[in-house]
C-alpha positions as CSV (number, residue, x, y, z in Angstrom):
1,X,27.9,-5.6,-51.7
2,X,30.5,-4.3,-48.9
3,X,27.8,-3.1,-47.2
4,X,26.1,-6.8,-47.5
5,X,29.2,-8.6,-45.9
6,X,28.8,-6.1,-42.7
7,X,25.2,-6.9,-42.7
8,X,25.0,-10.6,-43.1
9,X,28.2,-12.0,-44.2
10,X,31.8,-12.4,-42.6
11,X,32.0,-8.7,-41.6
12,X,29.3,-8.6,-39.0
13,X,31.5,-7.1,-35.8
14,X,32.2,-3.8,-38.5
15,X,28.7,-3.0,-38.6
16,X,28.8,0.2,-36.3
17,X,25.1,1.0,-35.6
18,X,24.4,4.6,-37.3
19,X,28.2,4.7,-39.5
20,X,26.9,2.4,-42.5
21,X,30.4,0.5,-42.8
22,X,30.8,-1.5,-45.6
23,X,33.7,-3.5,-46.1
24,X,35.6,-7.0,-47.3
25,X,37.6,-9.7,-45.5
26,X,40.6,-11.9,-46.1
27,X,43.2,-14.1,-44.6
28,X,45.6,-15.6,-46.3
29,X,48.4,-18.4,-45.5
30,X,51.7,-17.5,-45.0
31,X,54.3,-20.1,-47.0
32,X,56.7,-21.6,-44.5
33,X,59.6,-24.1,-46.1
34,X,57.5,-24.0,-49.4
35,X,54.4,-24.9,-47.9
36,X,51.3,-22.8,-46.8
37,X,50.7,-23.1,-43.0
38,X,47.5,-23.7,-41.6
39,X,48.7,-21.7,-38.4
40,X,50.4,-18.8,-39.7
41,X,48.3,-16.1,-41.5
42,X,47.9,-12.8,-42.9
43,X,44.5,-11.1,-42.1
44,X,43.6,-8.2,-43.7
45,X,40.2,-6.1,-43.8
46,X,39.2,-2.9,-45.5
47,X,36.2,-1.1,-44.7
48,X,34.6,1.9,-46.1
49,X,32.2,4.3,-44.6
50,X,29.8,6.2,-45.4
51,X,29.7,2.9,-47.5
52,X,26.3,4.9,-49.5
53,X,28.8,7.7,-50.1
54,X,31.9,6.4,-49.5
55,X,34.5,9.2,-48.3
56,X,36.9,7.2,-45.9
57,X,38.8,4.0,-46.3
58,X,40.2,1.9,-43.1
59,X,42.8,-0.5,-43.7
60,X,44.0,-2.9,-40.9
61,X,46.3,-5.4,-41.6
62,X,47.6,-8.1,-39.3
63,X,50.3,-10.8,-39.4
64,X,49.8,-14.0,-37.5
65,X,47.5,-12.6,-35.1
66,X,46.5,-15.8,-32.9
67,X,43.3,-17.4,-32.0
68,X,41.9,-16.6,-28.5
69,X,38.8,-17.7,-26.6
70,X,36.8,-14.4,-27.9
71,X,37.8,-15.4,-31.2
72,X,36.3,-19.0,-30.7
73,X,39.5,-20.5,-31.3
74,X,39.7,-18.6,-35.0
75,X,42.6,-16.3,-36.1
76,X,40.8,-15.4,-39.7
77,X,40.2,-11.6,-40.3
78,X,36.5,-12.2,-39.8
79,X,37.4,-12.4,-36.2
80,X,40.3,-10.2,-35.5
81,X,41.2,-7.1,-38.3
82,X,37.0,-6.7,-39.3
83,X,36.3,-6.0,-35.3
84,X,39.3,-4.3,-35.1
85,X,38.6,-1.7,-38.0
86,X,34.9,-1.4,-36.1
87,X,36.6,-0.1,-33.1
88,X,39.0,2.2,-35.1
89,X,35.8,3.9,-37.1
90,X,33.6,4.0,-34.0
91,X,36.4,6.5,-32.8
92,X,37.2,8.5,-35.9
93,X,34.0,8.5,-37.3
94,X,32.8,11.6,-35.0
95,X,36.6,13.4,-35.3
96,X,35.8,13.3,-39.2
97,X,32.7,15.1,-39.2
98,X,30.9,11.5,-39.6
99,X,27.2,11.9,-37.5
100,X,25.5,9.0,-37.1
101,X,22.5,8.1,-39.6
102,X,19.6,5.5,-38.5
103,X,17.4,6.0,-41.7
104,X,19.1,4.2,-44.2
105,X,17.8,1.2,-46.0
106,X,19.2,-2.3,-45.7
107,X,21.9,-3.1,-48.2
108,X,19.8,-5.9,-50.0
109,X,17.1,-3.0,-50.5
110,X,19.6,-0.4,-52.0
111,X,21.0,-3.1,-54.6
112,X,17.7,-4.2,-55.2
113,X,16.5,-0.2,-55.7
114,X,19.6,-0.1,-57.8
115,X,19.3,-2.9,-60.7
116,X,15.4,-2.8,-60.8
117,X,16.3,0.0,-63.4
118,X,18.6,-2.0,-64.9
119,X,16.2,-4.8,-66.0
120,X,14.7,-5.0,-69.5
């Protein structure tokens, strides 16, 4: 499913062509005076690659980043820590040994392949 959300979902800018990255979003409100504010938040992302054979996890974590015209004007971690943790396996990726790979299914086809033996 981590490999899903860099696919198709919120994680788009960590798919790394050929490093099948997988990985999972969030932001979260920060509470100011006992409140949450809508303008300060906490975005974190986590990916994983090889997500088929995971070996490696990237955490980036980033407080109050700000929204910016490449952004669109969003600050959430879909838009700033996911691209972020891209660019940081794009580079370590080939210092670990990592070679890219182009022959691997889509993620809906390996969870598919997956519970079709599950079924009864």
């Amino acid at each position: 499913l981590m490999r899903l959300n860099a696919e198709i979902g919120t994680a788009k800018s960590v798919d790394i062509p050929g490093y099948y990255v997988g990985g999972k979003t969030g932001t979260s409100e920060k509470v100011v005076n006992g409140q949450y504010s809508k303008t300060r938040l906490l975005a974190a992302f986590m990916a994983v690659f090889p997500s088929d054979k995971p070996r490696y996890l990237v955490t980036i974590l980033l407080d109050e980043p700000q929204p910016t015209p490449e952004t669109k004007g969003f600050a959430t971690s879909g838009w700033n820590a996911a691209p972020t943790a891209g660019l940081v396996v794009k580079r370590i990726a080939p210092m670990l040994g990592i070679t890219p790979r182009f022959d691997l299914p889509t993620a809906d086809r390996q969870i598919l392949a997956v519970t079709a033996g599950t079924r009864q």
